[in-house]
N, C-alpha and C positions, 0 to 999 in steps of 0.2 A: 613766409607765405608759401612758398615750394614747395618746403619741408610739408606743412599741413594737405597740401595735393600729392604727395607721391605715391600715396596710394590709391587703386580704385579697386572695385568687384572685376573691373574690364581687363585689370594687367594681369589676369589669371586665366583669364582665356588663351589659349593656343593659338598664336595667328595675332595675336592683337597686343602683341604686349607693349609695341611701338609705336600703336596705332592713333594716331592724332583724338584727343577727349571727345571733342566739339562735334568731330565727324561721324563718330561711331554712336555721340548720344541723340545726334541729330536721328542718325537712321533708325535708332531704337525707338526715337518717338514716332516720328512718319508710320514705323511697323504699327506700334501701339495703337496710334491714331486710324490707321488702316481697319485693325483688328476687331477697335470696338464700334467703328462703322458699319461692320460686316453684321455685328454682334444685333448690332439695334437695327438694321435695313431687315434682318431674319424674322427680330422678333414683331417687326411690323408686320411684314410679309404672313408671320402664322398669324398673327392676328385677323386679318382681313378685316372683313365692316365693321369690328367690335374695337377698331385705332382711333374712332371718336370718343368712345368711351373712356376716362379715366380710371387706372386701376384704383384701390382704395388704398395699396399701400405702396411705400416706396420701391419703384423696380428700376433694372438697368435701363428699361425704356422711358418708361417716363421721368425721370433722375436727367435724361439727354435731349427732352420732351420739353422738359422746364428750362433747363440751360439754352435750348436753342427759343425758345422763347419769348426770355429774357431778351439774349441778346440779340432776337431781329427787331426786337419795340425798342431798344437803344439806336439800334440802325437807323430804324425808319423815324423817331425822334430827332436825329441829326442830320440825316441824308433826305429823310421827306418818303415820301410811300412807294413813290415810284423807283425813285433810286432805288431804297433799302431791296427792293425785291433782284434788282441787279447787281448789287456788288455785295449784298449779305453775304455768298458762295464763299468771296474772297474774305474780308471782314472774318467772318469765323473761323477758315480755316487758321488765318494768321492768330487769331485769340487763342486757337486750340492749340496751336503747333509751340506759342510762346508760356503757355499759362503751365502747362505737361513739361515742357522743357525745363521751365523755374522748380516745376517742384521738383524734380531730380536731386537738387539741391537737399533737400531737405533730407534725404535717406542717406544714409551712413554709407559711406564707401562708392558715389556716386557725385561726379560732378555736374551743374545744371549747363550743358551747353551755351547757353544766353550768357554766362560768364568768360564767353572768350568773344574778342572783339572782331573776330572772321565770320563768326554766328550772328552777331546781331546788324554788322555792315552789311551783310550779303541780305539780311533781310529787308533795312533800311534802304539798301539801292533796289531793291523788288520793287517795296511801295513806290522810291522816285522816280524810277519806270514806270510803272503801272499808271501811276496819276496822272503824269505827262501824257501817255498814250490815251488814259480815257479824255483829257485836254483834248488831246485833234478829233480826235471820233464826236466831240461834243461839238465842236467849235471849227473845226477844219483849219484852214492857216489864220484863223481868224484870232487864233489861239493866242498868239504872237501878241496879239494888242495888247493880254495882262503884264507884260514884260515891258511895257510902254507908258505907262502909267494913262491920267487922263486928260494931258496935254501937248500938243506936239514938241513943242518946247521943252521941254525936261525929260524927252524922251531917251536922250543919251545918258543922261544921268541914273532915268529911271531903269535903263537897261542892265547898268550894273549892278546896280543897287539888288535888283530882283533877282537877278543871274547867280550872284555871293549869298542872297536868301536861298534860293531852291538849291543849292551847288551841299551850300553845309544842313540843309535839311536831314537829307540821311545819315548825316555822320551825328547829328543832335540826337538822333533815335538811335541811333547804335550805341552813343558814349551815354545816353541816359540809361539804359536798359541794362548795359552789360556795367557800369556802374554800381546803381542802386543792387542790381540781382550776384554780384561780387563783394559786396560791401556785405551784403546779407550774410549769402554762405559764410564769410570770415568771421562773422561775430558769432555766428552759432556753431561754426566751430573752437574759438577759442571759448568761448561758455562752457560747451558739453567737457574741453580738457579740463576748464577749472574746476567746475559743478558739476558733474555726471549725471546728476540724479535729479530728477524733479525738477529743476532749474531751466535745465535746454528746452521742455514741454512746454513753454511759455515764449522760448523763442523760437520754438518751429510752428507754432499759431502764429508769431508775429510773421514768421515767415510767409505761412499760407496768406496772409494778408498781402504780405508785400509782391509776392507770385502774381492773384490775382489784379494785383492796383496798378502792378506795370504793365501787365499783358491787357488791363483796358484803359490806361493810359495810352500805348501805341495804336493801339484800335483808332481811339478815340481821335487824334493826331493826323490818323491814316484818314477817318473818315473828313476829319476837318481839309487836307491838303484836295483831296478826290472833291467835293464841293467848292473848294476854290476854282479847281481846275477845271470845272465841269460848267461854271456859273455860266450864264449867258450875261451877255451886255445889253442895256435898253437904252 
């Protein structure tokens, strides 16, 4: 497996040849993600009153129109209307920054960051932070009750029991992710050494598939734990 990673486009840069995979494709996305923000905030901006309008054919903007779309009615189907309009921000940044990362994977000479396990923990402790903190903003120390279960009585038990839940949550999103999105890259590159031709085409669509269905799988997860944490009690 080394062998098939020792090369990248990145060990030929000047300055980088050392330079940790994960780290450098991280900021490449961020940039990317940055870039084409700027791209569609523009061409909203020249548009002015005519951004209700739908173009008639496929553009960079509405192509980012449709995708955000989508996925605020996945939000607000799972989060409810109120929420989704709150943590949609984060919700898509994380879909965007995991989904771009994955496909990395799929171009030659390029590894997907989400396939080292420092990439996808450090995003999985984001979310367990993140939830927890909207937990007390929801809930105040009241928070403390979901960790108690609905009895006084089995509250020592329930304690741990929830504690070893939430504690390996982000590590189930990290070993899922960087998982599945490793397991990928390796097949499609031992395919392309065997088949060259025509063969890998079929598995770098499987790949686009697999790109997108982990990056709204953790979405998905993320939004499930942030409604848990957020529930009130009656």
């Amino acid at each position: 497996m080394h062998g098939e990673h020792s090369f990248t486009w990145i060990s030929l840069i000047p300055g980088l040849e050392h330079a940790p995979n994960h780290v450098v494709m991280t900021v490449i996305v961020a940039i990317l993600a940055v870039v084409m923000g700027g791209i569609a905030t523009m061409q909203l901006n020249a548009a002015g009153g005519a951004i209700i309008v739908p173009e008639s054919k496929l553009t960079f903007r509405n192509f980012f129109d449709l995708v955000a779309e989508k996925l605020y009615g996945f939000c607000e189907t799972t989060l409810g209307e109120h929420e989704a309009k709150t943590y949609f921000p984060v919700i898509g940044t994380l879909f965007i920054f995991i989904f771009f990362s994955n496909l990395f994977g799929l171009i030659p000479g390029f590894l997907p960051s989400t396939d080292n396990i420092n990439t996808t923990l450090a995003v999985g402790l984001f979310v367990f932070i993140f939830y927890n903190i909207q937990g007390f903003k929801a809930n105040g120390v009241g928070y403390l009750k979901h960790f108690l279960g609905p009895v006084w009585y089995l509250a020592p038990l329930m304690l741990v029991i929830e504690i070893v839940s939430h504690v390996f949550r982000p590590l189930s999103l990290a070993l899922r992710l960087r998982g599945n999105i490793q397991g990928d890259h390796v097949v499609l590159g031992v395919m392309s050494s065997l088949v060259p031709y025509l063969v890998p085409v079929i598995f770098m669509l499987l790949g686009l598939f697999v790109a997108f269905v982990q990056a709204f799988v953790f979405c998905l997860l993320t939004m499930v734990y942030i409604s848990l944490s957020t529930a009130h009690d009656h």
